[in-house]
C-alpha angles and dihedrals in degrees: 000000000000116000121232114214089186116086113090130062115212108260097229086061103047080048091058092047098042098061083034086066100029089055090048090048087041083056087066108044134114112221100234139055122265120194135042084253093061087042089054097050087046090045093054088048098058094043090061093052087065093041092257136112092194112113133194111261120277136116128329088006110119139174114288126215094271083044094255110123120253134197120239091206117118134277103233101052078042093056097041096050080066102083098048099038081055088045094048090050089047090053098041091049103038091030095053088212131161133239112319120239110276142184123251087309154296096322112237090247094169101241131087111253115234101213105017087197106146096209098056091037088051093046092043103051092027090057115011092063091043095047092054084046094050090048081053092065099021079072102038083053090057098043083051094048093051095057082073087253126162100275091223106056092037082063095050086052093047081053098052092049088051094055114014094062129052095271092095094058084045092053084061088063143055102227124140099254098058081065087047106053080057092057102041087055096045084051094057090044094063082046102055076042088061096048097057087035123019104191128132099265093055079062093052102045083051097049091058093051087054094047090058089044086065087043083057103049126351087217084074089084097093093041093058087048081064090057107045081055092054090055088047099050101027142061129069094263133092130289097249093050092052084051088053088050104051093053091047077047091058106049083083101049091040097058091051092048078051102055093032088062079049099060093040095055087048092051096029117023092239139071093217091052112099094177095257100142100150107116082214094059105094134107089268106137127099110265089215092049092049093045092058095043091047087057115024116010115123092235103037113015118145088210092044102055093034099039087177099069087078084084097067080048105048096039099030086117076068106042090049085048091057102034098014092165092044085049103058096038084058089036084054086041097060095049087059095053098045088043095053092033101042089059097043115116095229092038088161098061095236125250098008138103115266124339100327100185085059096054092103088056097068106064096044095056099048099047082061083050086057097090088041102056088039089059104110096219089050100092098140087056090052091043089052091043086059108040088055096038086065091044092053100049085043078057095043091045089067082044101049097039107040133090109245094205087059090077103020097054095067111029136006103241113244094233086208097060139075106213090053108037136118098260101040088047089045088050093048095049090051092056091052097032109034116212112330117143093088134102085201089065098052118138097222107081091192124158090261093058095051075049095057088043111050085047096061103041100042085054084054091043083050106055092040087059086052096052097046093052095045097052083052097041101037100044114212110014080215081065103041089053090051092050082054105049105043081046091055098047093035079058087054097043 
């Protein structure tokens, strides 16, 4: 079996790019939560902290078993949310400071906050949502890299994805799919991983990903079931040694279905209850309805609000060509999520910007049209690359810069017309209201805000300086991945 030196990134590197993408998300952000999902999981937080799962009324919050509410929201954006509501409450308290720097104001999110502390909600919704971003493209740059692409343009690709697509208005925000982009394209890294080297740690690192994939969203399940079938069928070893490896694959996602029927019988009553008590709330739409408004509806399209991802449609002959196995697992991938999505009730994701429930598809699919848009006699690809690259971030800058509440406060947006629909009412609100969803752009010029924003920057101006150092003093990053690598197993040997 041929050995891939490949598959691992110096640390020191993924670290630098890691802070590089999370500063330039933190830049944009707005310095509150939005939206009854981000308060729940708040909410949830904050409710851990104090050895309780009980949460204050609001949507989507219902009666436990004992009578106490309960949120429906996940486990792992609750989780996560942990550490920086802790550390906001650490600064606030030891630091003595003011008020952050926050956008227009406290959004209206339909739902009652359960610690209206402004420190822990700005680092919360400033970081929590960039650094899932970051990890997004952290992990689009690696499977790139690996495909043995120019570094540079790979990271002007990785770019693109990050802030041409609706990624970057999710990364202002704390909602479930922005955890679960990372994951999906972590998942499809240690894919792409097993391919090159079925073992069974390649397995295992994919079943976590996978794991984490069901703590982001319980709707993950089928998807992992995609990618139990891809170990089984694919990678150059023998069938009993795939076997070996999909049960070592499943110890991971079988934990998480585990605690997530857990937590459901403590907040429920029941395992099977995942809190969803809405009458409403049922695959009753049209699929054909929900598929059309997914892709191409003006409120919600996936092709509409990520013009970029034309380019996976138009040249998917040559991305099969090039990763025929990776192809069909995301082309597997997508059904699934078109199949579950199209017939959900709510297929637009509510009060949100794009189709929501899509963003994990993006990265993925342009990290396999890599290889497509880097082929030197491609240039339509690249043109059209381009064309719809500058047409997404004119999108994400109405998505970036507006005031929700703008909108949302006086009409709910018909996601299949024009005239109502998010872009159009964003458009129209910019024109009234000027930029004003960023902390950046806050009024108040207070210490705390030069605080915030030398922070920030001078964790931008550091990584770039890292960067920068590491690509003079390593030589080719190929090679530095290779040096890595053989030092790491020879350690093992």
């Amino acid at each position: 079996m041929q050995q891939n030196h490949l598959t691992e990134v110096p640390r020191f590197y993924r670290v630098a790019l890691l802070l590089f993408f999370t500063a330039l998300f933190a830049l944009v952000g707005r310095g509150t939560l939005m939206s009854s999902d981000e308060g729940g999981i708040f909410n949830s937080a904050v409710a851990m902290t104090r050895g309780t799962l009980s949460v204050p009324p609001g949507e989507n919050v219902h009666p436990g078993r004992d009578g106490r509410l309960y949120s429906m929201r996940e486990i792992l954006p609750t989780v996560a949310t942990v550490p920086f509501f802790v550390t906001g409450v650490i600064l606030e308290k030891a630091a003595g400071l003011g008020s952050p720097p926050l956008a227009s104001g406290p959004a209206n999110i339909g739902i009652e906050l359960l610690d209206t502390s402004n420190w822990p909600l700005f680092l919360t919704s400033t970081l929590l949502g960039s650094l899932c971003g970051a990890f997004t493209l952290l992990y689009c740059w690696e499977f790139l890299i690996l495909e043995g692409l120019p570094q540079r343009r790979v990271l002007t690709l990785v770019l693109i994805v990050g802030w041409a697509t609706p990624l970057v208005v999710y990364s202002k925000t704390i909602f479930p799919q922005i955890f679960e982009s990372a994951v999906l394209m972590l998942c499809l890294l240690r894919a792409r991983q097993w391919c090159e080297r079925p073992c069974l740690r390649a397995g295992w690192k994919l079943g976590v990903a996978c794991g984490l994939g069901m703590l982001s969203r319980s709707a993950f399940l089928p998807v992992v079931a995609c990618f139990g079938t891809f170990l089984l069928l694919v990678g150059d070893t023998r069938l009993k040694d795939r076997l070996r490896a999909v049960a070592v694959f499943a110890i991971t996602p079988a934990t998480a279905a585990a605690l997530i029927l857990a937590v459901n019988w403590l907040k429920w009553g029941s395992p099977l209850d995942f809190g969803h008590h809405d009458p409403r709330e049922s695959f009753s739409t049209n699929p054909l309805t929900g598929l059309c408004g997914l892709l191409v509806s003006p409120g919600k399209g996936l092709l509409l609000f990520a013009p970029i991802m034309l380019v996976p449609i138009f040249f998917a002959r040559s991305i099969c060509k090039a990763r025929r196995a990776e192809f069909f697992l995301m082309l597997t991938v997508t059904l699934v999520y078109l199949g579950v999505y199209s017939q959900w009730y709510d297929w637009g994701g509510g009060l949100c910007w794009g189709p929501r429930f899509l963003l994990g598809l993006i990265a993925p699919w342009m990290a396999l049209s890599g290889r497509v848009l880097f082929t030197h006699s491609n240039i339509f690809a690249r043109r059209l690359f381009w064309t719809a690259a500058t047409l997404g971030a004119g999108v994400q800058f109405l998505g970036v810069a507006v005031y929700p509440q703008w909108i949302y406060s006086k009409t709910l947006p018909n996601p299949l017309s024009l005239t109502t629909s998010n872009i159009v009412l964003t458009a129209q609100a910019f024109a009234q209201h000027g930029v004003d969803d960023l902390w950046l752009t806050s009024s108040a010029m207070s210490r705390e805000y030069i605080l915030v924003l030398s922070v920030i920057c001078g964790m931008l101006i550091g990584s770039i300086a890292l960067l920068i150092w590491a690509g003079r003093s390593g030589g080719s990053l190929r090679t530095a991945i290779t040096a890595s690598e053989t030092h790491r197993e020879s350690r093992s040997a």
